[in-house]
C-alpha positions, 0 to 999 in steps of 0.5 A, spaced: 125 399 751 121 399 757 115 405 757 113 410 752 111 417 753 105 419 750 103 426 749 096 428 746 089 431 747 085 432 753 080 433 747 077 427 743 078 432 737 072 433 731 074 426 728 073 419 729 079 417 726 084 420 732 080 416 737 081 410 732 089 412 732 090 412 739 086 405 740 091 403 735 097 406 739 094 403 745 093 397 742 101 397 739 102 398 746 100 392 750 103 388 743 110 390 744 110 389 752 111 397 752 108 401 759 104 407 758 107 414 761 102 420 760 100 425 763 094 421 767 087 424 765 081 420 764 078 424 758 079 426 750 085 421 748 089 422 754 083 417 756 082 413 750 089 411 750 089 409 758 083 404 757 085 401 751 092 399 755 088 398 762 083 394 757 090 389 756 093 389 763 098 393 761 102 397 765 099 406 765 103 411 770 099 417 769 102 423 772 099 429 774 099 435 777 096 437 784 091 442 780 088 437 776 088 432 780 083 438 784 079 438 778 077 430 779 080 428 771 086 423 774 083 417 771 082 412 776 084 406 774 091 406 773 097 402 775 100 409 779 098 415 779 104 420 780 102 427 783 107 432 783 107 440 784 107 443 777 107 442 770 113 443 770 115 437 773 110 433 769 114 434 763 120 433 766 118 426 770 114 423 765 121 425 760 125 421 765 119 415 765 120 415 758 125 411 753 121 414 747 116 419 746 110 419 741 104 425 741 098 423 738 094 429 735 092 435 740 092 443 743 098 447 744 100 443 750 101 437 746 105 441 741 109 445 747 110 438 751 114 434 743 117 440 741 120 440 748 122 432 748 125 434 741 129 439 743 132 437 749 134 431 745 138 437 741 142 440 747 143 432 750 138 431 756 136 424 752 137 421 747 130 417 745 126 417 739 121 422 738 115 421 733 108 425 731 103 420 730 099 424 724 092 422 722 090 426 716 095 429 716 094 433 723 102 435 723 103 436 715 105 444 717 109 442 723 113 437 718 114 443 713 115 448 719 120 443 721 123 443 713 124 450 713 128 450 720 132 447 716 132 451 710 134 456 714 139 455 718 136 453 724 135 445 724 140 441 722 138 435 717 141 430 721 137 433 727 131 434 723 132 426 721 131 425 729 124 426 728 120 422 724 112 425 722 108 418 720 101 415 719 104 409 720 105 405 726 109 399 722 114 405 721 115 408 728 116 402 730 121 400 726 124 408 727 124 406 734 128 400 733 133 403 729 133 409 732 141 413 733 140 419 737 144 426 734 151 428 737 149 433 741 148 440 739 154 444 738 154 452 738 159 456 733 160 463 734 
Protein backbone atom coordinates (compact mmCIF):
# COMPACT_ATOMS: atom_id res chain seq x y z
CA UNK A 1 0.00 0.00 0.00
CA UNK A 2 1.44 3.23 -1.19
CA UNK A 3 -1.62 6.26 -0.65
CA UNK A 4 -4.65 6.64 1.22
CA UNK A 5 -7.44 8.59 -0.05
CA UNK A 6 -9.08 10.89 2.34
CA UNK A 7 -12.64 12.12 2.33
CA UNK A 8 -13.71 14.80 5.04
CA UNK A 9 -15.01 18.25 5.49
CA UNK A 10 -14.20 21.69 3.79
CA UNK A 11 -15.46 22.63 7.39
CA UNK A 12 -13.78 22.15 10.58
CA UNK A 13 -17.20 21.14 12.17
CA UNK A 14 -18.44 22.41 15.90
CA UNK A 15 -15.93 20.11 17.84
CA UNK A 16 -12.30 20.22 18.43
CA UNK A 17 -12.24 16.75 18.56
CA UNK A 18 -12.66 16.06 14.54
CA UNK A 19 -9.53 18.53 14.08
CA UNK A 20 -7.56 16.42 16.81
CA UNK A 21 -8.66 13.29 14.80
CA UNK A 22 -7.66 14.39 11.61
CA UNK A 23 -4.27 15.74 13.17
CA UNK A 24 -4.10 12.09 14.28
CA UNK A 25 -5.11 10.38 10.67
CA UNK A 26 -2.44 12.88 9.47
CA UNK A 27 0.16 11.83 11.79
CA UNK A 28 -0.73 7.96 11.52
CA UNK A 29 -0.09 8.91 7.82
CA UNK A 30 3.53 10.01 7.72
CA UNK A 31 4.31 7.07 10.58
CA UNK A 32 3.10 4.40 8.05
CA UNK A 33 5.07 6.11 4.94
CA UNK A 34 1.47 6.12 3.32
CA UNK A 35 0.88 9.32 0.79
CA UNK A 36 -1.90 11.38 1.08
CA UNK A 37 -4.91 11.75 -1.67
CA UNK A 38 -7.43 14.38 -1.05
CA UNK A 39 -9.53 16.45 -2.54
CA UNK A 40 -6.77 19.52 -2.41
CA UNK A 41 -8.22 22.20 -0.45
CA UNK A 42 -6.58 24.30 2.30
CA UNK A 43 -9.48 24.65 4.47
CA UNK A 44 -11.64 22.87 7.49
CA UNK A 45 -10.20 19.37 7.59
CA UNK A 46 -9.38 18.89 4.38
CA UNK A 47 -6.50 21.49 5.32
CA UNK A 48 -5.67 19.89 8.77
CA UNK A 49 -5.15 16.92 7.25
CA UNK A 50 -2.62 18.42 4.28
CA UNK A 51 -0.39 20.63 6.97
CA UNK A 52 -0.38 17.80 9.44
CA UNK A 53 1.34 15.50 6.48
CA UNK A 54 3.05 18.42 4.59
CA UNK A 55 4.25 19.45 8.55
CA UNK A 56 6.39 15.72 8.21
CA UNK A 57 7.53 15.94 4.47
CA UNK A 58 5.27 13.57 3.59
CA UNK A 59 3.73 13.03 0.32
CA UNK A 60 0.00 15.08 -0.24
CA UNK A 61 -1.56 15.04 -3.91
CA UNK A 62 -4.58 17.11 -3.94
CA UNK A 63 -7.00 16.94 -6.76
CA UNK A 64 -9.31 19.63 -7.63
CA UNK A 65 -11.60 20.59 -9.93
CA UNK A 66 -11.08 23.87 -12.14
CA UNK A 67 -14.16 25.52 -10.31
CA UNK A 68 -12.57 25.36 -7.21
CA UNK A 69 -9.17 26.01 -7.69
CA UNK A 70 -11.11 29.37 -9.26
CA UNK A 71 -12.14 30.07 -6.03
CA UNK A 72 -8.50 30.40 -4.43
CA UNK A 73 -8.99 27.23 -1.97
CA UNK A 74 -6.27 24.65 -3.73
CA UNK A 75 -3.70 24.65 -0.87
CA UNK A 76 -0.54 25.73 -1.85
CA UNK A 77 1.97 23.67 -0.75
CA UNK A 78 1.39 20.37 -2.08
CA UNK A 79 3.39 17.74 -3.32
CA UNK A 80 1.11 17.79 -6.76
CA UNK A 81 -1.92 19.58 -7.36
CA UNK A 82 -3.91 17.50 -9.97
CA UNK A 83 -6.80 20.01 -11.58
CA UNK A 84 -9.36 18.14 -13.56
CA UNK A 85 -12.37 19.28 -15.37
CA UNK A 86 -15.38 18.04 -12.71
CA UNK A 87 -16.38 16.42 -9.70
CA UNK A 88 -16.95 13.59 -11.42
CA UNK A 89 -13.31 13.00 -12.17
CA UNK A 90 -12.24 14.13 -8.98
CA UNK A 91 -13.90 11.10 -7.49
CA UNK A 92 -12.71 8.95 -9.72
CA UNK A 93 -8.91 10.05 -10.08
CA UNK A 94 -8.55 10.23 -6.46
CA UNK A 95 -10.39 6.31 -6.71
CA UNK A 96 -7.70 5.20 -9.01
CA UNK A 97 -4.69 7.14 -6.67
CA UNK A 98 -5.81 5.38 -3.95
CA UNK A 99 -4.96 1.78 -2.22
CA UNK A 100 -7.56 2.60 0.89
CA UNK A 101 -9.86 4.97 1.80
CA UNK A 102 -10.96 6.76 4.80
CA UNK A 103 -13.55 9.63 5.35
CA UNK A 104 -13.10 11.45 8.54
CA UNK A 105 -16.45 13.10 9.56
CA UNK A 106 -17.99 15.93 7.00
CA UNK A 107 -21.20 17.25 4.88
CA UNK A 108 -22.92 15.49 2.29
CA UNK A 109 -20.09 15.43 -0.06
CA UNK A 110 -17.92 13.32 2.37
CA UNK A 111 -20.67 10.96 2.58
CA UNK A 112 -21.61 11.00 -1.39
CA UNK A 113 -17.67 10.65 -1.80
CA UNK A 114 -17.60 6.74 1.01
CA UNK A 115 -20.47 5.77 -0.06
CA UNK A 116 -19.48 5.62 -3.78
CA UNK A 117 -15.86 4.06 -2.87
CA UNK A 118 -18.27 1.47 -0.75
CA UNK A 119 -20.25 0.70 -3.56
CA UNK A 120 -17.94 0.48 -6.15
CA UNK A 121 -16.01 -1.76 -4.36
CA UNK A 122 -19.49 -3.98 -4.36
CA UNK A 123 -19.82 -4.12 -8.13
CA UNK A 124 -15.54 -4.95 -8.66
CA UNK A 125 -14.31 -1.22 -9.77
CA UNK A 126 -11.69 -1.73 -6.61
CA UNK A 127 -10.94 -3.84 -4.12
CA UNK A 128 -9.43 -1.72 -1.12
CA UNK A 129 -10.60 -1.32 2.31
CA UNK A 130 -12.94 1.19 3.22
CA UNK A 131 -13.12 2.99 6.76
CA UNK A 132 -15.35 5.87 8.40
CA UNK A 133 -13.19 7.27 10.92
CA UNK A 134 -15.94 8.12 13.65
CA UNK A 135 -15.28 10.65 16.47
CA UNK A 136 -18.02 10.91 18.98
CA UNK A 137 -20.03 8.63 17.18
CA UNK A 138 -20.31 11.22 14.29
CA UNK A 139 -21.51 7.94 11.64
CA UNK A 140 -23.24 5.96 14.77
CA UNK A 141 -26.61 6.14 12.38
CA UNK A 142 -24.81 5.41 9.23
CA UNK A 143 -23.40 2.10 10.85
CA UNK A 144 -27.25 1.18 11.75
CA UNK A 145 -28.28 2.42 8.40
CA UNK A 146 -25.72 0.20 6.94
CA UNK A 147 -27.16 -2.68 9.54
CA UNK A 148 -30.40 -2.35 8.43
CA UNK A 149 -29.56 -2.73 4.78
CA UNK A 150 -28.65 -5.95 5.91
CA UNK A 151 -31.61 -6.81 7.81
CA UNK A 152 -33.59 -5.94 4.94
CA UNK A 153 -32.06 -7.29 2.09
CA UNK A 154 -30.09 -5.17 0.66
CA UNK A 155 -26.58 -5.24 1.82
CA UNK A 156 -24.95 -8.61 2.40
CA UNK A 157 -23.29 -9.58 5.75
CA UNK A 158 -19.90 -10.34 4.03
CA UNK A 159 -20.42 -7.03 2.35
CA UNK A 160 -21.35 -4.96 5.25
CA UNK A 161 -18.12 -6.77 7.04
CA UNK A 162 -16.13 -4.96 4.00
CA UNK A 163 -16.87 -1.75 6.01
CA UNK A 164 -15.56 -0.99 9.16
CA UNK A 165 -17.17 2.22 11.07
CA UNK A 166 -14.30 2.87 14.11
CA UNK A 167 -12.97 5.28 16.67
CA UNK A 168 -9.75 3.68 16.78
CA UNK A 169 -6.74 4.05 14.43
CA UNK A 170 -5.05 1.02 16.29
CA UNK A 171 -8.19 -0.80 14.33
CA UNK A 172 -8.32 0.62 10.99
CA UNK A 173 -4.99 0.00 10.69
CA UNK A 174 -4.91 -3.37 11.50
CA UNK A 175 -8.46 -3.62 9.05
CA UNK A 176 -6.25 -2.52 6.29
CA UNK A 177 -3.60 -4.87 6.89
CA UNK A 178 -5.99 -7.62 6.71
CA UNK A 179 -8.28 -6.63 4.63
CA UNK A 180 -10.10 -9.16 1.79
CA UNK A 181 -11.81 -7.68 -0.64
CA UNK A 182 -15.87 -9.22 -0.99
CA UNK A 183 -16.49 -11.27 -4.38
CA UNK A 184 -17.71 -9.22 -6.60
CA UNK A 185 -21.85 -8.61 -6.38
CA UNK A 186 -23.66 -11.01 -7.94
CA UNK A 187 -27.50 -10.23 -9.36
CA UNK A 188 -30.29 -12.73 -9.15
CA UNK A 189 -33.48 -12.47 -10.75
Amino acid sequence: MKRIAVYCGASMGNSSVYQELAEKLGSWLVSQKLGLVYGGGDVGLMGVVADTVLASDGEVIGVMPTFLVEREIAHPKLTELIIVADMHERKKRMMDLADAYIALPGGPGTLEEISEVISWARVGEHANPCVLLNAKGYYDLLAAFFDNMVTEGFLSQDDREKILITESLDEMALFIDNFTAADVRKYEK
